[in-house]
LUMMIDREN-113173 format. One record per atom (N, C-alpha, C): residue number from 1; atom name; x, y, z; residue in one letter. Coordinates in Angstrom, 2 decimals, padded with zeros to 5 digits. Layout:
LUMMIDREN-113173
REC resi name       X       Y       Z resn
REC  NUM   CA       X       Y       Z    A
...
***
This chain:
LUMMIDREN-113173
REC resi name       X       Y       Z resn
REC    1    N  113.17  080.78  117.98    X
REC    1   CA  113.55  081.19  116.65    X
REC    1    C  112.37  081.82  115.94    X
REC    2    N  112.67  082.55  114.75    X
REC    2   CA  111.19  083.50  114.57    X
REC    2    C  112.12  083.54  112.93    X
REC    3    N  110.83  083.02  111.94    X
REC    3   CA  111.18  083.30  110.46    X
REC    3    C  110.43  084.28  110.11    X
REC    4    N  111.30  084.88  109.20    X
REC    4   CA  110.56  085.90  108.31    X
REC    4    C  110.26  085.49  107.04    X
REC    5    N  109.49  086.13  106.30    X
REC    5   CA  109.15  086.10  105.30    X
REC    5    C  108.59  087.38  104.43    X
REC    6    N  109.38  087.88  103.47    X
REC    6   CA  108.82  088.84  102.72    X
REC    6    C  108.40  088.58  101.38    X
REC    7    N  107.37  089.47  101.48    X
REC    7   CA  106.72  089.47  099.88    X
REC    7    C  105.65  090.93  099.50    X
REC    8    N  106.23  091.05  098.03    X
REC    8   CA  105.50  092.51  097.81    X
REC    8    C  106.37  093.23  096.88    X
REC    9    N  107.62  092.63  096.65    X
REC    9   CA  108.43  093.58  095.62    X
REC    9    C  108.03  093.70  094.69    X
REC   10    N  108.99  093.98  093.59    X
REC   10   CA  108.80  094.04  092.30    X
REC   10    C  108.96  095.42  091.12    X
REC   11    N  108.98  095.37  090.16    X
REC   11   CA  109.15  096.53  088.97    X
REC   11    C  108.56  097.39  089.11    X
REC   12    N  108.59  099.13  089.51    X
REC   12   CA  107.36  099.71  089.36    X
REC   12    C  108.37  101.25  088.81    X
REC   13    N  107.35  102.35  088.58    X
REC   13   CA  107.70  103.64  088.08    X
REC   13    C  108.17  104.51  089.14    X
REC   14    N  108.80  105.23  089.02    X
REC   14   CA  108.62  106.35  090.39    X
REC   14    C  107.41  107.25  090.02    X
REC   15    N  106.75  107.54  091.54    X
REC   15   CA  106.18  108.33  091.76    X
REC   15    C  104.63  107.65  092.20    X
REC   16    N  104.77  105.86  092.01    X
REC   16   CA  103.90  105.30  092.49    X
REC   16    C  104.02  104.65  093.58    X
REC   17    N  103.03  103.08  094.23    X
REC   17   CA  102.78  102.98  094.89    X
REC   17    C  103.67  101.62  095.32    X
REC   18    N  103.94  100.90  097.00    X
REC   18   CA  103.84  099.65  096.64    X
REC   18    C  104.03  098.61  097.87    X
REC   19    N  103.69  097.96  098.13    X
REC   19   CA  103.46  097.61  100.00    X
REC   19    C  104.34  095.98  100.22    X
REC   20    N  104.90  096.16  100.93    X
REC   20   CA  106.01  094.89  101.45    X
REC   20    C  105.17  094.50  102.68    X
REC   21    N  105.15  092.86  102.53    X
REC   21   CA  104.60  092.61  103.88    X
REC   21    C  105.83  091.79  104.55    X
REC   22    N  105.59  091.38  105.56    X
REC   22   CA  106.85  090.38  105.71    X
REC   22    C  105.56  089.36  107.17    X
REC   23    N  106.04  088.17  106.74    X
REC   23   CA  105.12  087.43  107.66    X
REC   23    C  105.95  086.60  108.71    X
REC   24    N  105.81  086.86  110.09    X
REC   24   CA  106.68  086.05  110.68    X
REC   24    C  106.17  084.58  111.24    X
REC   25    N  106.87  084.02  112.01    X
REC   25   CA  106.32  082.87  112.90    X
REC   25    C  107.68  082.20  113.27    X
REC   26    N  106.96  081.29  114.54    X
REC   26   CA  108.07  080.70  115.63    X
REC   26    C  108.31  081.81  117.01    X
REC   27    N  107.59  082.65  116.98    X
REC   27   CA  108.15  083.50  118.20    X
REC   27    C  106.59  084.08  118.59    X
REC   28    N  106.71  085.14  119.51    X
REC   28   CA  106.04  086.02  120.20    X
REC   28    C  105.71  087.12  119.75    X
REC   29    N  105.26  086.95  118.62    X
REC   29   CA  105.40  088.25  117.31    X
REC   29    C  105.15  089.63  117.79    X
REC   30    N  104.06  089.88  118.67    X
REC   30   CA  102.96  090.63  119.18    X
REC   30    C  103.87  092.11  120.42    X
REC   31    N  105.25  090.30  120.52    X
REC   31   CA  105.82  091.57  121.84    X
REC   31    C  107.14  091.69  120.89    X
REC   32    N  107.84  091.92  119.74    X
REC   32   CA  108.88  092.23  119.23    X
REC   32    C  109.00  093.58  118.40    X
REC   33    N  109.90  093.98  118.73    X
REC   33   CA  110.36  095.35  117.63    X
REC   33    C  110.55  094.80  116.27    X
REC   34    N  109.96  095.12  115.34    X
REC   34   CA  110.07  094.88  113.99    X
REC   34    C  110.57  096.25  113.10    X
REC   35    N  111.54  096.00  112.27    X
REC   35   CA  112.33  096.47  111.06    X
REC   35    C  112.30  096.44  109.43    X
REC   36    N  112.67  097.34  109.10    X
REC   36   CA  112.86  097.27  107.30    X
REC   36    C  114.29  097.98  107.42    X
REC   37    N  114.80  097.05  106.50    X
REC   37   CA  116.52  097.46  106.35    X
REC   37    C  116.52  097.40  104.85    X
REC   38    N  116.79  097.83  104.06    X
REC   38   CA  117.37  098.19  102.50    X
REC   38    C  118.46  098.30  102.47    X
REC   39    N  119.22  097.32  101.13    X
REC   39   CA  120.32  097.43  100.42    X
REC   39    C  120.40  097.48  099.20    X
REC   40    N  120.94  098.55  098.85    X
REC   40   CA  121.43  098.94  097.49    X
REC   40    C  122.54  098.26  097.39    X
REC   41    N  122.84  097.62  095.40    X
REC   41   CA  124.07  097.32  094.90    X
REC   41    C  125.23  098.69  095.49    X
REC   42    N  126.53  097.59  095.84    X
REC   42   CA  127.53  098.19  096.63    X
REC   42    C  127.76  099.21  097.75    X
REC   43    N  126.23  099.04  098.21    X
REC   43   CA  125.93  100.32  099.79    X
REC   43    C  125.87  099.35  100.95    X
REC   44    N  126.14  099.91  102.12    X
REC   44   CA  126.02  099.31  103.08    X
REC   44    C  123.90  099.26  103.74    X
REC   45    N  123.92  098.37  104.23    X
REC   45   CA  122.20  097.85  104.59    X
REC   45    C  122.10  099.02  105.54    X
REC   46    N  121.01  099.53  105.02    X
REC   46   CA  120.36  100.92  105.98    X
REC   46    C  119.02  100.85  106.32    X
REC   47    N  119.07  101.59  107.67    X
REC   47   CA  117.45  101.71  108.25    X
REC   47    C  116.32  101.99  107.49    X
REC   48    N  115.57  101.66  107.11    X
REC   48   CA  114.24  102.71  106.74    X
REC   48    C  113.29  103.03  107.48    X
REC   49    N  112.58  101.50  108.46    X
REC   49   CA  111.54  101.78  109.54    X
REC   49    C  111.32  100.67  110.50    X
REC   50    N  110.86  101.35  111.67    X
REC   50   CA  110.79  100.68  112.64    X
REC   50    C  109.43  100.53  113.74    X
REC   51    N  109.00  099.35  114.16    X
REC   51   CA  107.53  099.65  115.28    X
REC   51    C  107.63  098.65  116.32    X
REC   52    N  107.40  099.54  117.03    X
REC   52   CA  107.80  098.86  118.63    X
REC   52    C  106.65  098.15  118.69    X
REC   53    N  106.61  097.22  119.79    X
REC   53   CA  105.15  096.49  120.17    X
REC   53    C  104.36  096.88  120.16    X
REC   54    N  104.03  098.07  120.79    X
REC   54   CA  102.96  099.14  121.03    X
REC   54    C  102.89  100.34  119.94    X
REC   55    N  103.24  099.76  118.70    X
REC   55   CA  102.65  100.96  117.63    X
REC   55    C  103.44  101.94  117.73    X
REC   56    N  104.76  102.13  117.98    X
REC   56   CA  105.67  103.43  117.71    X
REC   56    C  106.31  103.63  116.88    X
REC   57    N  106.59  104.25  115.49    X
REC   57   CA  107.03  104.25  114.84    X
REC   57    C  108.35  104.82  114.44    X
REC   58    N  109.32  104.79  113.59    X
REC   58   CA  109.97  104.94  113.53    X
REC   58    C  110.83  105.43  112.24    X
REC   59    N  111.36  106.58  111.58    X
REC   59   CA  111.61  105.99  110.11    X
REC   59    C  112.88  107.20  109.98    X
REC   60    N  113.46  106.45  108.81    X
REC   60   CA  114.71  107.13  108.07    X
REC   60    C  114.30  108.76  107.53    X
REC   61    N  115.45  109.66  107.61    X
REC   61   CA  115.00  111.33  107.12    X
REC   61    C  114.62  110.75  105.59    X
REC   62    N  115.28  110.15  104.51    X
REC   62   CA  114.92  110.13  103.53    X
REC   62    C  113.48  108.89  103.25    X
REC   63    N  113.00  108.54  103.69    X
REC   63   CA  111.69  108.52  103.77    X
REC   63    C  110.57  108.75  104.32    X
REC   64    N  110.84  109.26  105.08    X
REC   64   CA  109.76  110.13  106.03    X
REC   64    C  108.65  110.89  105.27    X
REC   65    N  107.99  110.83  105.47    X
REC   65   CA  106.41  111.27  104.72    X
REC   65    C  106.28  110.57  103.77    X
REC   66    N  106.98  109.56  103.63    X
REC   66   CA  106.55  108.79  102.15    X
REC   66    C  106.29  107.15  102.66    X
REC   67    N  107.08  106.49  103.33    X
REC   67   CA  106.73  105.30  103.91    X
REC   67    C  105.68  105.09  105.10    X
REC   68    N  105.13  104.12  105.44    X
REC   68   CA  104.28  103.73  106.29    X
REC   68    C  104.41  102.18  107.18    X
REC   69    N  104.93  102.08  107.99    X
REC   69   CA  105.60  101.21  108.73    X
REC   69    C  103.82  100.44  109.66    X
REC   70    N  103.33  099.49  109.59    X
REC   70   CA  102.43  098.80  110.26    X
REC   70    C  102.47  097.86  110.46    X
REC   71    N  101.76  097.46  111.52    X
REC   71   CA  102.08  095.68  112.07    X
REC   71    C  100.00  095.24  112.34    X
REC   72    N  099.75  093.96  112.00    X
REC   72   CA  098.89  093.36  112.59    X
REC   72    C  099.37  092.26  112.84    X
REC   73    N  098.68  092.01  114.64    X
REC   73   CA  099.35  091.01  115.31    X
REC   73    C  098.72  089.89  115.12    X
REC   74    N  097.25  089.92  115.05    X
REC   74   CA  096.51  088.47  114.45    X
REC   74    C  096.72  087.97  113.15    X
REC   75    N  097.58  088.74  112.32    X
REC   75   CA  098.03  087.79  111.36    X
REC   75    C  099.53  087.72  111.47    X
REC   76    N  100.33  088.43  112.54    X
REC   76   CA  101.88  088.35  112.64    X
REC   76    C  102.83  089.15  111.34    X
REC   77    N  102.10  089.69  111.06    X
REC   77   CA  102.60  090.34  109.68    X
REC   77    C  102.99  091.83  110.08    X
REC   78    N  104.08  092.70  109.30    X
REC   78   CA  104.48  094.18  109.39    X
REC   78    C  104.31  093.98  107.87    X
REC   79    N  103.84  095.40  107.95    X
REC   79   CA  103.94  096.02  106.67    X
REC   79    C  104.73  097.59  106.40    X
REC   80    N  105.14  097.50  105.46    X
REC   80   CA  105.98  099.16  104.21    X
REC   80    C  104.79  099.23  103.35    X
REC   81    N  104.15  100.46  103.89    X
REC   81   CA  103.61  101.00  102.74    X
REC   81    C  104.68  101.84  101.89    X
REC   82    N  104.65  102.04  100.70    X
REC   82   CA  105.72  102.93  099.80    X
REC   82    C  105.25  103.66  099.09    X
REC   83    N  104.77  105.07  098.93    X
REC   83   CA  104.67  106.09  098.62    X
REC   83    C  104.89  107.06  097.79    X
REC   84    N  105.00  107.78  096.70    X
REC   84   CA  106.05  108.38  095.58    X
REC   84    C  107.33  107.62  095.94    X
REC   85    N  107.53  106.62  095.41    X
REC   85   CA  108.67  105.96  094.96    X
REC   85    C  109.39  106.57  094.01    X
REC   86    N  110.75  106.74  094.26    X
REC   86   CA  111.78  107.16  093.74    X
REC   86    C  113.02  106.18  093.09    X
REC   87    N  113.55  106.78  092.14    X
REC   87   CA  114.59  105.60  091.73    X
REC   87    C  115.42  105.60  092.68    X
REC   88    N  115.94  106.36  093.79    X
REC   88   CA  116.50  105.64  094.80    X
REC   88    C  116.34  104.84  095.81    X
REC   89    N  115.30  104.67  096.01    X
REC   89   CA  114.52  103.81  096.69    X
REC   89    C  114.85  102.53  095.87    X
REC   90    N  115.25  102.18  094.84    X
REC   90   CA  115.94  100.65  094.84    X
REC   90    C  117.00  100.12  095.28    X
REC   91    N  116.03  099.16  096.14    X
REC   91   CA  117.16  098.33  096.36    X
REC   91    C  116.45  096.86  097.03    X
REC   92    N  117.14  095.77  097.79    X
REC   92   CA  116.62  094.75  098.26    X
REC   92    C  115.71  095.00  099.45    X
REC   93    N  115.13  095.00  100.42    X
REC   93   CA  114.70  095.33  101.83    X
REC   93    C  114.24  093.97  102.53    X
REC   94    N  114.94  094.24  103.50    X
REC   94   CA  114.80  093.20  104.61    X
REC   94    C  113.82  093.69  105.60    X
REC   95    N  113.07  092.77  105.87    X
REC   95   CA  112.34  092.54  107.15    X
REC   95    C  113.33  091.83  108.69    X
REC   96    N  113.46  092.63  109.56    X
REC   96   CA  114.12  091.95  110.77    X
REC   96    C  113.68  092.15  111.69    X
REC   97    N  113.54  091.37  113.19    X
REC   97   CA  112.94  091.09  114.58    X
REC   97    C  113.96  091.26  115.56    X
REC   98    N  113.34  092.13  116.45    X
REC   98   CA  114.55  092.17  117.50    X
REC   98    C  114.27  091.29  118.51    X
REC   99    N  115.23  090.59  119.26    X
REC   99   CA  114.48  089.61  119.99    X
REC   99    C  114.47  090.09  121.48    X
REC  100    N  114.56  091.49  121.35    X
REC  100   CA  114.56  092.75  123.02    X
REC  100    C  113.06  092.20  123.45    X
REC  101    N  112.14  091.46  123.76    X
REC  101   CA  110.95  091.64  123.76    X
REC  101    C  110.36  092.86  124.66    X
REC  102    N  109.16  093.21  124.15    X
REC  102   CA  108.40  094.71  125.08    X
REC  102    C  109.50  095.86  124.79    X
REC  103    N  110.22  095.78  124.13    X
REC  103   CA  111.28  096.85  124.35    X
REC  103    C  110.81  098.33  124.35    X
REC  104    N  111.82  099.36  125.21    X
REC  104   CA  110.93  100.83  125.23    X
REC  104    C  111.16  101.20  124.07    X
REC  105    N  112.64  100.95  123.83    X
REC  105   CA  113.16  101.83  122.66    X
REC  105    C  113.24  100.73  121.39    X
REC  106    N  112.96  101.62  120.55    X
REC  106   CA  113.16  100.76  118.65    X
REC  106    C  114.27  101.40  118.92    X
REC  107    N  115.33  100.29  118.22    X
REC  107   CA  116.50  100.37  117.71    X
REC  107    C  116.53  100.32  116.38    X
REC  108    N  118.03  101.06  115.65    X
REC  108   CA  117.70  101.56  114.13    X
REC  108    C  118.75  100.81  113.81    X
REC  109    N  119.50  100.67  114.16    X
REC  109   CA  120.69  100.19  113.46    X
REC  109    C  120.09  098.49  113.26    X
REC  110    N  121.10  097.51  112.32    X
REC  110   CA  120.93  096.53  111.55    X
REC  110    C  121.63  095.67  113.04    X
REC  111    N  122.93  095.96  113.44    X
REC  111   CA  123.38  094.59  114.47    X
REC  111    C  122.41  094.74  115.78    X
REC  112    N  121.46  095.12  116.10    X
REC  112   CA  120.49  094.96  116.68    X
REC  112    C  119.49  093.98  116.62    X
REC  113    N  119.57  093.45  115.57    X
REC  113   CA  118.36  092.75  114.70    X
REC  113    C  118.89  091.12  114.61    X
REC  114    N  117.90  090.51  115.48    X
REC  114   CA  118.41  088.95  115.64    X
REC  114    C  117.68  088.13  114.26    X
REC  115    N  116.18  088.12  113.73    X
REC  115   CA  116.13  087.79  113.00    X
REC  115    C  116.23  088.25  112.20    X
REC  116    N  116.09  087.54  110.67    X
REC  116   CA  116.33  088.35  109.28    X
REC  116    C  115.44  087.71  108.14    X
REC  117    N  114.73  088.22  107.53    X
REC  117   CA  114.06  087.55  106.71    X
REC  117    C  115.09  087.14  104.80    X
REC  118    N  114.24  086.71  103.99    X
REC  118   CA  115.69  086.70  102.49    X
REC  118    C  115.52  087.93  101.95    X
REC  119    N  114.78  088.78  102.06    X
REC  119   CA  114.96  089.81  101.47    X
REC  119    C  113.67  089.75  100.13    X
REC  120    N  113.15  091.00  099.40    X
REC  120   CA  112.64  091.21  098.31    X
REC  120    C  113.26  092.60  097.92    X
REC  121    N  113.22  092.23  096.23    X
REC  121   CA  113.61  093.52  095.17    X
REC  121    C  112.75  094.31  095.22    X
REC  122    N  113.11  095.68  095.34    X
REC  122   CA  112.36  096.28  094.73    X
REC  122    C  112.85  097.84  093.43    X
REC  123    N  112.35  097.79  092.86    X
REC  123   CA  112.95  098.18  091.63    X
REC  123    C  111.90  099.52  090.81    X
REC  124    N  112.71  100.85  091.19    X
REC  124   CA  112.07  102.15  090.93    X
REC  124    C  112.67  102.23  089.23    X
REC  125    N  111.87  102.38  088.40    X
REC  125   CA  112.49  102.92  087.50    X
REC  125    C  111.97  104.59  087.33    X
REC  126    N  113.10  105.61  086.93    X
REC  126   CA  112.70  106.67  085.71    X
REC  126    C  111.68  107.09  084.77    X
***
């Protein structure tokens, strides 16, 4: 079993900055595909980014050049960097673990994703 844990949300402006970490433990952190999934009020949970064991990254057309998807394995932690933040960019974001270990391919989609962390707000205003 492998918990997540996120932290890093919170109130900010668009056009600034703002970094989600998510900390895991109980598993093999080092060899898992790790995820960020976002949900907006009444949208279905969507991809944003993804990194294979070996540092491959992965990310959604609408954030691309603006997010930053990283993992360090001696502390078991992934990180979202966030970038000109936009008011659409609110919403909740999940941290999730695939439990494929070594896998070649990152998977994007959400039923891929065995663990799940509770989620943090994050909140673009205008």
């Amino acid at each position: 079993q492998v918990q997540l844990v996120e932290s890093g949300g919170g109130l900010v402006q668009a056009g600034t900055s703002l970094t989600l970490s998510c900390a895991a433990s109980g598993g093999t952190f080092s060899s898992l595909p790790m995820g960020w999934f976002r949900q907006a009020p009444g949208q279905e949970r969507e991809f944003v980014a993804a990194i294979s064991w070996n540092d491959s990254t992965y990310y959604s057309d609408s954030v691309k050049g603006r997010f930053t998807i990283s993992r360090d394995n001696t502390k078991n932690t992934v990180y979202l960097q966030m970038n000109s933040l936009k008011p659409e960019d609110t919403a909740v974001y999940y941290c999730a673990a695939d439990s494929y270990q070594y896998a070649t391919v990152v998977r994007t989609v959400s039923t891929a994703y065995d663990y799940w962390g509770q989620g943090t707000q994050v909140t673009v205003s205008s």
